[in-house]
Backbone of each chain as nested JSON, in Angstrom:
{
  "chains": [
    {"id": "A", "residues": [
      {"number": 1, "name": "UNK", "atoms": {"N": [0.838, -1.194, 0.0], "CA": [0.0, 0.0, 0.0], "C": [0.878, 1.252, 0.0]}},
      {"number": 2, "name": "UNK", "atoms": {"N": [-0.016, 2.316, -0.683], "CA": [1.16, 3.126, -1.316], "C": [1.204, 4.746, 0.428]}},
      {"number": 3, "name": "UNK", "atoms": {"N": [1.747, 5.138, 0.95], "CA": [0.975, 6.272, 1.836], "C": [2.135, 7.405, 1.429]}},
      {"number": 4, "name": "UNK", "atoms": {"N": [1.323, 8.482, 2.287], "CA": [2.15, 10.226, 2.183], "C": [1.827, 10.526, 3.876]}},
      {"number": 5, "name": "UNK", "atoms": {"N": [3.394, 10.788, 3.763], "CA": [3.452, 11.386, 5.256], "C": [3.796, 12.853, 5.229]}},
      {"number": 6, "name": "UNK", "atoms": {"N": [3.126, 13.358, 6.055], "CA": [3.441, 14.963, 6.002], "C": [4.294, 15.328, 7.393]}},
      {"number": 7, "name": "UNK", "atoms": {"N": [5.102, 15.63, 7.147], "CA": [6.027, 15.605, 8.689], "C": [6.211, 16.932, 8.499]}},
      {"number": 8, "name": "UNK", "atoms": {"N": [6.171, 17.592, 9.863], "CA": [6.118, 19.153, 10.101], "C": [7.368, 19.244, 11.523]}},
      {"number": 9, "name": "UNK", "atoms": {"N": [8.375, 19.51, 11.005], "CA": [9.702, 19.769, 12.154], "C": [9.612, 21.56, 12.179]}},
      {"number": 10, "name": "UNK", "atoms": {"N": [9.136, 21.528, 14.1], "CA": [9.491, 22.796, 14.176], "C": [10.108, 22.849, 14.892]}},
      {"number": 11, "name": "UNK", "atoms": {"N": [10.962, 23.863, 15.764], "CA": [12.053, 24.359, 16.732], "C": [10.911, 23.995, 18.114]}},
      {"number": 12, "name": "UNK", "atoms": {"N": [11.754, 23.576, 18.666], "CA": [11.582, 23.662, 20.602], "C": [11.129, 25.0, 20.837]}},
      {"number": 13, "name": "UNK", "atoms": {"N": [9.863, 25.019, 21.93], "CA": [9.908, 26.285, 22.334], "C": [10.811, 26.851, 22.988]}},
      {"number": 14, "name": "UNK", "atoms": {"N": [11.442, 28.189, 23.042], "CA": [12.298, 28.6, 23.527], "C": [13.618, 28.736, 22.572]}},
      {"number": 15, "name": "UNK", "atoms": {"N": [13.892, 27.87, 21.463], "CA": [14.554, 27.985, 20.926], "C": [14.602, 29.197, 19.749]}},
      {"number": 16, "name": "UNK", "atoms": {"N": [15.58, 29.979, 19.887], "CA": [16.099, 31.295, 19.069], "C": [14.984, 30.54, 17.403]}},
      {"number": 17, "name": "UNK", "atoms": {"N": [14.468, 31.688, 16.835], "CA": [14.118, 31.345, 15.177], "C": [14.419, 32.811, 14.711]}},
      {"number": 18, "name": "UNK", "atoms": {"N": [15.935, 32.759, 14.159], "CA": [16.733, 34.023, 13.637], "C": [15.969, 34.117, 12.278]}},
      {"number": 19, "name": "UNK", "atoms": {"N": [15.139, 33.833, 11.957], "CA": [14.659, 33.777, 10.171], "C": [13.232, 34.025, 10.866]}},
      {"number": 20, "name": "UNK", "atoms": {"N": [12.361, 33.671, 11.309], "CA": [11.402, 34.128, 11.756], "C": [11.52, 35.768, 12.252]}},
      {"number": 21, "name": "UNK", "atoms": {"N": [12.24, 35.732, 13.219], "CA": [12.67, 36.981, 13.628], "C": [12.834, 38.32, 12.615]}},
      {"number": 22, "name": "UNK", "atoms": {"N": [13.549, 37.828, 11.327], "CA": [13.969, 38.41, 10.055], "C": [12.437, 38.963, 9.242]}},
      {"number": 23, "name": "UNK", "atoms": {"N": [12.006, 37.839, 9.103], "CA": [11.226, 38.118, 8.458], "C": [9.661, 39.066, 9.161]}},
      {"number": 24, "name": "UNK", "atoms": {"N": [9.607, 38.768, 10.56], "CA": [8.796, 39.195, 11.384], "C": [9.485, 41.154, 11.102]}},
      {"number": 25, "name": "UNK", "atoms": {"N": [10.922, 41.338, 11.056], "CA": [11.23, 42.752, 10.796], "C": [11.277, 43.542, 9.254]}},
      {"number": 26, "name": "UNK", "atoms": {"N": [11.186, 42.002, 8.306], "CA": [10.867, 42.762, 6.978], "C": [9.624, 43.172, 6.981]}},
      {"number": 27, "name": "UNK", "atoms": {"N": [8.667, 42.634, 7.814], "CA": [7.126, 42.7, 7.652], "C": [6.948, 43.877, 8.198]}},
      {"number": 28, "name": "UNK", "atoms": {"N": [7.3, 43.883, 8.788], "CA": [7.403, 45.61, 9.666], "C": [7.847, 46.766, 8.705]}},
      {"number": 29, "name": "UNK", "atoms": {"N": [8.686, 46.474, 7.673], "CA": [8.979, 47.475, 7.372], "C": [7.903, 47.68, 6.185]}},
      {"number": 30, "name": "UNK", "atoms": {"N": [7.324, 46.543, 5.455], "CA": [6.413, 46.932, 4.363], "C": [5.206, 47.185, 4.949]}},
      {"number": 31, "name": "UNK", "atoms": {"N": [5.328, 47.857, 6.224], "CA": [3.96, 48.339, 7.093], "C": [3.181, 47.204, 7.672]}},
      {"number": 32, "name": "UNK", "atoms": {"N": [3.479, 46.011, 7.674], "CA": [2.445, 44.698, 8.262], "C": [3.622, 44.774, 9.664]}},
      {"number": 33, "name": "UNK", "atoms": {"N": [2.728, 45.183, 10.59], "CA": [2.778, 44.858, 11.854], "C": [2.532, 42.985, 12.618]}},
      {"number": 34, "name": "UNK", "atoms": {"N": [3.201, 42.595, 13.015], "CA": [3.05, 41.293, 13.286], "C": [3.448, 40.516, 14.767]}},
      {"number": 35, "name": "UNK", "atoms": {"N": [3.024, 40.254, 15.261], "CA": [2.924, 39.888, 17.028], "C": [4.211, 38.927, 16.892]}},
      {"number": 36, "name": "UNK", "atoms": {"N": [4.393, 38.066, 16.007], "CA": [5.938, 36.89, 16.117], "C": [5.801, 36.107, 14.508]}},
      {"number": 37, "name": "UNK", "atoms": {"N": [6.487, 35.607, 14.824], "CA": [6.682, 34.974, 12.897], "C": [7.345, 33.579, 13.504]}},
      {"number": 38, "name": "UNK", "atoms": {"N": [7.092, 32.773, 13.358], "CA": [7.428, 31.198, 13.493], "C": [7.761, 30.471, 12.184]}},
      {"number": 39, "name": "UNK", "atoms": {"N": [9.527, 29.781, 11.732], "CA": [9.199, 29.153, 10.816], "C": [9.057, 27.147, 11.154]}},
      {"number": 40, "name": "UNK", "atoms": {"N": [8.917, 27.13, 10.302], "CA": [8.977, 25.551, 10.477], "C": [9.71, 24.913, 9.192]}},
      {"number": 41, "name": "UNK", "atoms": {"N": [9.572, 23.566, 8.861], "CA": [10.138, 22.701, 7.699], "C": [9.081, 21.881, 7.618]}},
      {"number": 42, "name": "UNK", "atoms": {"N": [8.347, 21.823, 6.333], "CA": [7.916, 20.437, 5.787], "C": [8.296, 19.4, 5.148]}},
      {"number": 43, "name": "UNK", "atoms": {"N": [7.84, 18.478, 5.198], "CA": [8.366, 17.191, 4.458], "C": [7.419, 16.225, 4.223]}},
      {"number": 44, "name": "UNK", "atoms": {"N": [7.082, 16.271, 2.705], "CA": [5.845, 15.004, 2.138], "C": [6.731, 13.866, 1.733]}},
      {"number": 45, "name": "UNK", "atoms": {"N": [6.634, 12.576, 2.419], "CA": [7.382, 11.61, 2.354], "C": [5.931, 10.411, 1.505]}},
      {"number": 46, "name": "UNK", "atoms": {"N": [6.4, 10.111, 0.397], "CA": [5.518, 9.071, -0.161], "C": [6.195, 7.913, 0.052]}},
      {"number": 47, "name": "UNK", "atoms": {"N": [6.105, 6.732, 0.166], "CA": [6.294, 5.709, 0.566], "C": [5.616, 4.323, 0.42]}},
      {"number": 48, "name": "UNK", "atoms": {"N": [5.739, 2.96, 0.002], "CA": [4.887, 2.043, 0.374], "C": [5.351, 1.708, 1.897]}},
      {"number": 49, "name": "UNK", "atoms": {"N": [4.283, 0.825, 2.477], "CA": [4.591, 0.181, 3.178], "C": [3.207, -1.598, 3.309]}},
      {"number": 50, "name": "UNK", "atoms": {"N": [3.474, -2.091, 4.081], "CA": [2.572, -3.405, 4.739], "C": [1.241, -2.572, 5.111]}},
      {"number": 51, "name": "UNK", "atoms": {"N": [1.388, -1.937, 5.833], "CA": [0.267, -1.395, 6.482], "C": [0.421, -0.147, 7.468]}},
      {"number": 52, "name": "UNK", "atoms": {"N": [-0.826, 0.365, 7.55], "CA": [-0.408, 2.12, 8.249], "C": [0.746, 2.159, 9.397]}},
      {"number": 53, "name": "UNK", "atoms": {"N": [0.244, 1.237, 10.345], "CA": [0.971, 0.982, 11.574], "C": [2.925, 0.991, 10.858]}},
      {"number": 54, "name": "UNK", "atoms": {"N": [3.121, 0.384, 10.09], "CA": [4.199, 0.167, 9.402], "C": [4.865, 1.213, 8.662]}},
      {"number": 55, "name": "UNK", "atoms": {"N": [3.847, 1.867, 8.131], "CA": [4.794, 3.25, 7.809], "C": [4.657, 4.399, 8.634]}},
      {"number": 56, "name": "UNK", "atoms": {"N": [3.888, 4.365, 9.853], "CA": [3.993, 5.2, 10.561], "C": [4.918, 5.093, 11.099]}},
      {"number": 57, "name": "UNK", "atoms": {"N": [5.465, 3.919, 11.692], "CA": [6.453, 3.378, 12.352], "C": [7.959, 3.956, 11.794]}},
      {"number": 58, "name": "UNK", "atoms": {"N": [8.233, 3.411, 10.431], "CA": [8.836, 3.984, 9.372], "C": [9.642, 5.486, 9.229]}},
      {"number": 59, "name": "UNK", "atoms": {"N": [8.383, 6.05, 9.165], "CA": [8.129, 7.519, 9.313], "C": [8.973, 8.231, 10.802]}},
      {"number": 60, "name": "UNK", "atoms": {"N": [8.624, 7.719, 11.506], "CA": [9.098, 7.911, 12.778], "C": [10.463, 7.727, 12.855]}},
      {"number": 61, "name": "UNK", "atoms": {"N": [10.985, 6.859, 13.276], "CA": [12.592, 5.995, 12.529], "C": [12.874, 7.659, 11.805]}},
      {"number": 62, "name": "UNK", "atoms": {"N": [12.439, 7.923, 10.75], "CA": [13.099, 8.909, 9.262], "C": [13.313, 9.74, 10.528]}},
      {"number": 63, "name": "UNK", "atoms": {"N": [12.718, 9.94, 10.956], "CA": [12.815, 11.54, 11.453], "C": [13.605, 11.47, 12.707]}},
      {"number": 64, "name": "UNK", "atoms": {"N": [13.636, 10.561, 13.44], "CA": [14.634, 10.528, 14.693], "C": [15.982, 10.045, 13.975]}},
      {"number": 65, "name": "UNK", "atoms": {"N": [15.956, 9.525, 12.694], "CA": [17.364, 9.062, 12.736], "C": [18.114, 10.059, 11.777]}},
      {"number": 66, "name": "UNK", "atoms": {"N": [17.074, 11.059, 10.908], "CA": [17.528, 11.901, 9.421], "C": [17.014, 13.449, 9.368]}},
      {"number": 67, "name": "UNK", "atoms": {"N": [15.889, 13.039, 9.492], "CA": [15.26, 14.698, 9.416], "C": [15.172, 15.733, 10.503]}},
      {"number": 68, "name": "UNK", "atoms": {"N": [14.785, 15.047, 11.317], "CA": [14.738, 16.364, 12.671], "C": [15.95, 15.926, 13.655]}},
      {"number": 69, "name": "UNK", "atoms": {"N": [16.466, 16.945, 14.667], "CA": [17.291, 16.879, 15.412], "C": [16.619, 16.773, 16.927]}},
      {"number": 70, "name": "UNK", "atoms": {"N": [16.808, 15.991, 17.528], "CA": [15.666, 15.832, 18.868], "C": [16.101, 16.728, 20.019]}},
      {"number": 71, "name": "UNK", "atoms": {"N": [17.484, 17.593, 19.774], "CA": [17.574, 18.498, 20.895], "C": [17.438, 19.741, 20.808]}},
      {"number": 72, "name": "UNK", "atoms": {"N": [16.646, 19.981, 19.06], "CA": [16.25, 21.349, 18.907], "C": [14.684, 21.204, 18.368]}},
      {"number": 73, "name": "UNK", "atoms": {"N": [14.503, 20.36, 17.532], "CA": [13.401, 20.259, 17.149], "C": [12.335, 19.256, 17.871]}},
      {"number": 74, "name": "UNK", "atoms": {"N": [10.818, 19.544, 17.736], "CA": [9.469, 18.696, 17.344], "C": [9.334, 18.589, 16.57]}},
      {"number": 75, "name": "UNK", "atoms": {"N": [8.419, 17.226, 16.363], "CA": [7.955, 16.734, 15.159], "C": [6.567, 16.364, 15.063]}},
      {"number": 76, "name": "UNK", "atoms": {"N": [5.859, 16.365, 13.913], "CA": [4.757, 15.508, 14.135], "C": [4.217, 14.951, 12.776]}},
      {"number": 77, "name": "UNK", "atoms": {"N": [3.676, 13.803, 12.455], "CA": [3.464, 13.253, 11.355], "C": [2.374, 12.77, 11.263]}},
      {"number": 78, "name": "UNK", "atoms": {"N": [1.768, 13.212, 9.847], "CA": [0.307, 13.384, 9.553], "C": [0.357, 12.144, 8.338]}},
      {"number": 79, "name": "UNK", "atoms": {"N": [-0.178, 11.087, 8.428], "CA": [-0.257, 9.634, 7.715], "C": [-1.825, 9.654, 6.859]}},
      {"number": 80, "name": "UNK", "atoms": {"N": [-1.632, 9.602, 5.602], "CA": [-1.999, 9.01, 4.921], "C": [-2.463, 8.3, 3.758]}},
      {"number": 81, "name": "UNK", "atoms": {"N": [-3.445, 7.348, 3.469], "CA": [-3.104, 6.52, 2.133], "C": [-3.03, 7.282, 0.786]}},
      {"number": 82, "name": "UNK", "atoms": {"N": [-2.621, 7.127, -0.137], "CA": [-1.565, 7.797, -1.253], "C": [-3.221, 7.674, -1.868]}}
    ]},
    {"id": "B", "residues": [
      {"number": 1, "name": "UNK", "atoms": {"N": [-8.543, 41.656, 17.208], "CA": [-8.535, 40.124, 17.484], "C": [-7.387, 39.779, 16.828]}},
      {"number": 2, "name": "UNK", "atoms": {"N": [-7.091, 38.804, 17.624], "CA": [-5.804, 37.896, 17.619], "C": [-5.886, 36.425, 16.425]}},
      {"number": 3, "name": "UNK", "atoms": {"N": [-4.974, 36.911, 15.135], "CA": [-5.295, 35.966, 14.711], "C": [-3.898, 34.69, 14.412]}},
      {"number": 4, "name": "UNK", "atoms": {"N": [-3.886, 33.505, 13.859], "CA": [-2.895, 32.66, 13.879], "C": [-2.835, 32.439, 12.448]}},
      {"number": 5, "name": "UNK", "atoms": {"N": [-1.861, 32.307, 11.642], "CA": [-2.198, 32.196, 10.414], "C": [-0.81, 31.365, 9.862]}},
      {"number": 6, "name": "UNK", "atoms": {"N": [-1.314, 29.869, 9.725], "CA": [0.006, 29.05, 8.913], "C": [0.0, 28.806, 7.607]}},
      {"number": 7, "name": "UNK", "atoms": {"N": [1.217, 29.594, 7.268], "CA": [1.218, 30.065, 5.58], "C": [2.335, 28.355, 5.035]}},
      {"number": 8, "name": "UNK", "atoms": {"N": [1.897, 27.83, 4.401], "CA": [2.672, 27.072, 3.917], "C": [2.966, 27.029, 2.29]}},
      {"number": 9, "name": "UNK", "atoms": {"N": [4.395, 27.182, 2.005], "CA": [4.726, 27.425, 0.834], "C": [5.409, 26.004, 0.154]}},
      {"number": 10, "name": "UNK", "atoms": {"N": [5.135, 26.099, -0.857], "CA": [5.711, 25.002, -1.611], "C": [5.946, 24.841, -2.831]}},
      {"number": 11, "name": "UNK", "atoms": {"N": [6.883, 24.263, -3.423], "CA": [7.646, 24.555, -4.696], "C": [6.469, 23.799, -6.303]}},
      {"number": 12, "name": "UNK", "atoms": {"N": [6.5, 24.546, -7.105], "CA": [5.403, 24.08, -8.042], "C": [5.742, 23.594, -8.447]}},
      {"number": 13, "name": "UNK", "atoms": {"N": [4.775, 22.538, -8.898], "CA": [4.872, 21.313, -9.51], "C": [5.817, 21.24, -10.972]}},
      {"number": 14, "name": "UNK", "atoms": {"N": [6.56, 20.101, -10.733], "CA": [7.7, 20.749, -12.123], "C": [8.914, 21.43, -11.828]}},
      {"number": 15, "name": "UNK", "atoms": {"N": [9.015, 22.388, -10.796], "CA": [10.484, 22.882, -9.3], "C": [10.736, 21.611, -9.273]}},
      {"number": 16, "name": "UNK", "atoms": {"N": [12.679, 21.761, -9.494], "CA": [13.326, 21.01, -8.814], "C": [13.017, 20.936, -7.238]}},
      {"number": 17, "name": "UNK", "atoms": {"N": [13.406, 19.888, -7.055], "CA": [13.568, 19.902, -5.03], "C": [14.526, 19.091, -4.96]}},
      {"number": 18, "name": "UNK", "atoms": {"N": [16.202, 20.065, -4.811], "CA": [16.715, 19.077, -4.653], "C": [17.645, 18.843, -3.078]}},
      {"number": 19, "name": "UNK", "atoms": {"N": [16.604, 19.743, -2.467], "CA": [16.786, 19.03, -0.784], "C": [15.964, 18.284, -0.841]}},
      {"number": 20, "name": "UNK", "atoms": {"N": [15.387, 18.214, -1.167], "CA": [14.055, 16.574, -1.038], "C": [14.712, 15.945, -1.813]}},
      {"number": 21, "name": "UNK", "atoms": {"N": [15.34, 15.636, -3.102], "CA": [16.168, 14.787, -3.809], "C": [16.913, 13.893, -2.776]}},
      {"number": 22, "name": "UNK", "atoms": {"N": [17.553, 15.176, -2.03], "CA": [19.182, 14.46, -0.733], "C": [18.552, 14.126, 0.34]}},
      {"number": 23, "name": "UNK", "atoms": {"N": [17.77, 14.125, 0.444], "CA": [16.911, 13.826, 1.682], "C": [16.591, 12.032, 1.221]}},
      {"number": 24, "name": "UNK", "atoms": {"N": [15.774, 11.823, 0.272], "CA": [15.181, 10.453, -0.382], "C": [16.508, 9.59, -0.248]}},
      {"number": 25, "name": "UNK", "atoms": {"N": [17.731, 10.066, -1.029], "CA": [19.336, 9.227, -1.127], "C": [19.191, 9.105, 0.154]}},
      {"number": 26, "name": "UNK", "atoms": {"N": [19.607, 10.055, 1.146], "CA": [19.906, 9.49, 2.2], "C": [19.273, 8.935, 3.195]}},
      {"number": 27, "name": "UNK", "atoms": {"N": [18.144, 8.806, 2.939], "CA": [17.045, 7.73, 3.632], "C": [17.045, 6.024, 3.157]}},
      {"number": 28, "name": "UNK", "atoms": {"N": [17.645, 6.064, 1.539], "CA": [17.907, 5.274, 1.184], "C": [18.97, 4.591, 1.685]}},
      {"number": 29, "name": "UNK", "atoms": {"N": [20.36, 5.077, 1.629], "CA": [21.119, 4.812, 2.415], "C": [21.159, 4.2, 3.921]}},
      {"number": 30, "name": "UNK", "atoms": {"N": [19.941, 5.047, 4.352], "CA": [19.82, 4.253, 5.765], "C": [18.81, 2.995, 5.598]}},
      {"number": 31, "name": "UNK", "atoms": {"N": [18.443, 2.676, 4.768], "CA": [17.875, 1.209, 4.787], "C": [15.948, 2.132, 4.436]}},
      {"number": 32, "name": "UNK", "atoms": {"N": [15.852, 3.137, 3.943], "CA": [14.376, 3.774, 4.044], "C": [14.267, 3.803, 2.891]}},
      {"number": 33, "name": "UNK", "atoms": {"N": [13.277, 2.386, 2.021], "CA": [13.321, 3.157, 0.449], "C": [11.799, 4.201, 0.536]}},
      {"number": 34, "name": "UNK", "atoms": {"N": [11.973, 5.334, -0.111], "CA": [10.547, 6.037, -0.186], "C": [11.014, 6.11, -1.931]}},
      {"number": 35, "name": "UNK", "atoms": {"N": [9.328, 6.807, -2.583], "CA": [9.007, 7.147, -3.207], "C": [9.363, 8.341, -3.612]}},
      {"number": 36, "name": "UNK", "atoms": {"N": [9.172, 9.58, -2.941], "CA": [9.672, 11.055, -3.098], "C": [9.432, 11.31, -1.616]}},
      {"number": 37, "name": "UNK", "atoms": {"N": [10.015, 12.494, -1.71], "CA": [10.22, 13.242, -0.764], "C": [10.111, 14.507, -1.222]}},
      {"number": 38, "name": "UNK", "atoms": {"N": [9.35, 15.355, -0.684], "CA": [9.34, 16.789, -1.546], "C": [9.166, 17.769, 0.039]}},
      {"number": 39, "name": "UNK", "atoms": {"N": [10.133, 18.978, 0.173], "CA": [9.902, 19.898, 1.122], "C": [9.55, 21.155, 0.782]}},
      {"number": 40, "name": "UNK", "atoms": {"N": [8.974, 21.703, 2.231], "CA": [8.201, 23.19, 1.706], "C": [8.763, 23.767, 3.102]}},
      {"number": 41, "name": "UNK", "atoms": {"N": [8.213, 24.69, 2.993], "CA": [8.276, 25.938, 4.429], "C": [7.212, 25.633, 4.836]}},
      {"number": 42, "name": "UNK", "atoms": {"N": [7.416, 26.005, 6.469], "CA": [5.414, 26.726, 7.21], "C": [5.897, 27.832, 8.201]}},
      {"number": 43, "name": "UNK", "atoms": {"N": [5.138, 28.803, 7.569], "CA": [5.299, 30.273, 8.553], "C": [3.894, 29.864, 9.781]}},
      {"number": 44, "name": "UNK", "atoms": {"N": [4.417, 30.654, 10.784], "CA": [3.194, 30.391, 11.77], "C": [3.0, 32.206, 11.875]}},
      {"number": 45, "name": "UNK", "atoms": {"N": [2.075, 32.953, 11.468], "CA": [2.152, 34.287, 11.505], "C": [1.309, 34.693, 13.029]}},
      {"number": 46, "name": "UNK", "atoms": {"N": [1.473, 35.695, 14.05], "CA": [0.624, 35.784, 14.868], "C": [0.35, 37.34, 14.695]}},
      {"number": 47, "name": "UNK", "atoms": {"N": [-0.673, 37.935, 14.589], "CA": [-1.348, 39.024, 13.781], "C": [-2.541, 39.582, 14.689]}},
      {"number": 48, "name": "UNK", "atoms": {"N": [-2.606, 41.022, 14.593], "CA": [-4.038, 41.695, 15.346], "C": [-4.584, 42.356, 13.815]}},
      {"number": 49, "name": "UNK", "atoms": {"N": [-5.644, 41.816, 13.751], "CA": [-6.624, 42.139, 12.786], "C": [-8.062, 42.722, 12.988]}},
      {"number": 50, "name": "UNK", "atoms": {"N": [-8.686, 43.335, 12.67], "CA": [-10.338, 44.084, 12.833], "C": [-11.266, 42.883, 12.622]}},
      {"number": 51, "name": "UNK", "atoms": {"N": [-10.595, 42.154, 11.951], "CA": [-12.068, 40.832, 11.273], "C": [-11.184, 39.854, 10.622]}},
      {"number": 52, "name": "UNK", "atoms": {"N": [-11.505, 38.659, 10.652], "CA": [-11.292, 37.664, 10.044], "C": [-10.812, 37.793, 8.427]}},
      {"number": 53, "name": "UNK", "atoms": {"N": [-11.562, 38.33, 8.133], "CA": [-11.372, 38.586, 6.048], "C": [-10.036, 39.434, 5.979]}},
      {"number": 54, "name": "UNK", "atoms": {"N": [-9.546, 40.919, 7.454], "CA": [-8.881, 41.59, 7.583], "C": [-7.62, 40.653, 7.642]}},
      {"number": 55, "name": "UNK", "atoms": {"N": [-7.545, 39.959, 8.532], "CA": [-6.521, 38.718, 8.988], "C": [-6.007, 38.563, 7.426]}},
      {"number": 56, "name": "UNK", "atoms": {"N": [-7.181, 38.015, 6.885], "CA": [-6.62, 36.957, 5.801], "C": [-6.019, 37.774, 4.688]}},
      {"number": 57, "name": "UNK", "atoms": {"N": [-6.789, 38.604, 4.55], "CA": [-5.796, 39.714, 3.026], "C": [-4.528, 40.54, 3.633]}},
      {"number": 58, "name": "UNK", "atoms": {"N": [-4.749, 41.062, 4.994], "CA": [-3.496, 41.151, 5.05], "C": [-1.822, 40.091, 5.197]}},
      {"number": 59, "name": "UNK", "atoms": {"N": [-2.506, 38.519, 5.566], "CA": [-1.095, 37.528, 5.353], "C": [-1.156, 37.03, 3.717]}},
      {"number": 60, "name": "UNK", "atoms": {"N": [-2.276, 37.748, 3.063], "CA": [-2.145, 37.006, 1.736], "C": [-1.187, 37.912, 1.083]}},
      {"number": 61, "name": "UNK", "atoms": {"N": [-1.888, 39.301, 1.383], "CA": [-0.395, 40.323, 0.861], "C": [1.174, 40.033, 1.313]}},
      {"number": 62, "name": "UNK", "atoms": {"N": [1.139, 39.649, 2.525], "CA": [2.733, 39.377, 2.979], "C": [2.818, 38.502, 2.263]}},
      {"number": 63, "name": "UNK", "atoms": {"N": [2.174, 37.465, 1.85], "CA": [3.186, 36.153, 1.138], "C": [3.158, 36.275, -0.428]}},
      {"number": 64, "name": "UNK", "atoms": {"N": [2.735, 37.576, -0.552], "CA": [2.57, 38.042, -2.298], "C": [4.091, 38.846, -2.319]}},
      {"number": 65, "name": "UNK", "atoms": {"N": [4.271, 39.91, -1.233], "CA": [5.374, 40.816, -1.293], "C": [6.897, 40.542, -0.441]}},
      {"number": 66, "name": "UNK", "atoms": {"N": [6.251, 39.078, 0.272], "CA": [7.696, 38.848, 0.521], "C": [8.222, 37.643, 1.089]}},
      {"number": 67, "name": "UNK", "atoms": {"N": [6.636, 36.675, 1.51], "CA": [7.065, 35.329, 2.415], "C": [7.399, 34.116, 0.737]}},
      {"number": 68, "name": "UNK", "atoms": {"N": [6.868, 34.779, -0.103], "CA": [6.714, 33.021, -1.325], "C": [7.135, 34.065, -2.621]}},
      {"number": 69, "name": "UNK", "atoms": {"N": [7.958, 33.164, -3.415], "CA": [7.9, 33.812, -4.771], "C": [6.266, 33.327, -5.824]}},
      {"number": 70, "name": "UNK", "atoms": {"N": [6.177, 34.014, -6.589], "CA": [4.91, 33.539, -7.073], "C": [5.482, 33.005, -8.672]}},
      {"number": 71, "name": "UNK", "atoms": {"N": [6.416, 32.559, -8.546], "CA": [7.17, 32.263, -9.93], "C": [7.498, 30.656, -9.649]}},
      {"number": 72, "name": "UNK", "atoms": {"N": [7.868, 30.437, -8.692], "CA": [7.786, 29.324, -8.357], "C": [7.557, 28.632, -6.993]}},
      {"number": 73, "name": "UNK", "atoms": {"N": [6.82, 29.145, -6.337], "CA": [6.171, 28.636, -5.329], "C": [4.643, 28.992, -5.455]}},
      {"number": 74, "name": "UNK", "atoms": {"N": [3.654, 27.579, -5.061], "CA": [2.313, 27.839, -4.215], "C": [2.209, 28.036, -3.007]}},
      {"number": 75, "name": "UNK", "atoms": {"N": [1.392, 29.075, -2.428], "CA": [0.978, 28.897, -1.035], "C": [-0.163, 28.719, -0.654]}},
      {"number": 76, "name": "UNK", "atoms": {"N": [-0.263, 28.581, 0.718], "CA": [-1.777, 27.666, 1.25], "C": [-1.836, 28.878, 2.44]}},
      {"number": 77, "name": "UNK", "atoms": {"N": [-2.911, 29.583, 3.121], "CA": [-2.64, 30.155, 4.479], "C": [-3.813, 29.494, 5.114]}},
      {"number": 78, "name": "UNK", "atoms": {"N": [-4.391, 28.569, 6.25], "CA": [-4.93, 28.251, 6.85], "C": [-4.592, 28.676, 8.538]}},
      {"number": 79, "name": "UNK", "atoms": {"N": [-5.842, 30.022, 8.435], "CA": [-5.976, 31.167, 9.37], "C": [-7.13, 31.039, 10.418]}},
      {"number": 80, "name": "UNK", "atoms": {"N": [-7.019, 30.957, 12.009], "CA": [-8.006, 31.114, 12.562], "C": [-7.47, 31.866, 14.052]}},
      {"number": 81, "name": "UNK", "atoms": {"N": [-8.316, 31.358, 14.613], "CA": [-8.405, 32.914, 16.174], "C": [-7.25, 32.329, 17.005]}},
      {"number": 82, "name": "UNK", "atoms": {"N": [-6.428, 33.282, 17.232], "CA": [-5.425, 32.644, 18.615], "C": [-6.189, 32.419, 19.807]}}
    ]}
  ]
}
């Protein structure tokens, strides 16, 4: 079975977002006032697997072992069939 | 009113992606075969607006004049109340 995982890695709270920050002061200057600017990273991972449980599983694995860093980032992954 | 607004940008269909390219190899490498892998941005905007419709045209203008190129990126903003 074929699935799409949508994995969304954002920063720890508390952790500095120098590009958020950036862009929260370009916005300012083209007159959009803005309370904070947060970025994040996406990632649509298509994949087969056996079954959901299996590429969720999968999915999980990717991201603790490749995509996100676990002492700066969260993660969370949105599963499903292709 | 306080609004939340996650702008997610992503490369059009036909854009190379070739951090999602190095991303797929090296998942491969670790024993992960996928299909594709394709990445985007997500802004999390936090905004004081008069009205809801206010919210929304003003983050649609920011991601016209400076969060997404419109040459080769789509964006999505899915906006509601902090």
């Amino acid at each position: 079975m074929q699935y799409l995982a949508d994995v969304t890695v954002e920063l720890k709270s508390g952790m500095l977002d120098p590009e958020g920050n950036t862009i929260k002061r370009a916005l300012g200057h083209l007159g959009y006032e803005t309370n904070d600017v947060k970025t994040a990273k996406k990632f649509t991972i298509d994949l087969d697997a056996e079954s959901f449980d299996d590429a969720r599983q999968n999915v999980d694995e990717m991201c603790q072992k490749l995509i996100a860093n676990p002492i700066i980032h969260n993660y969370t992954i949105d599963l499903r069939e292709a």
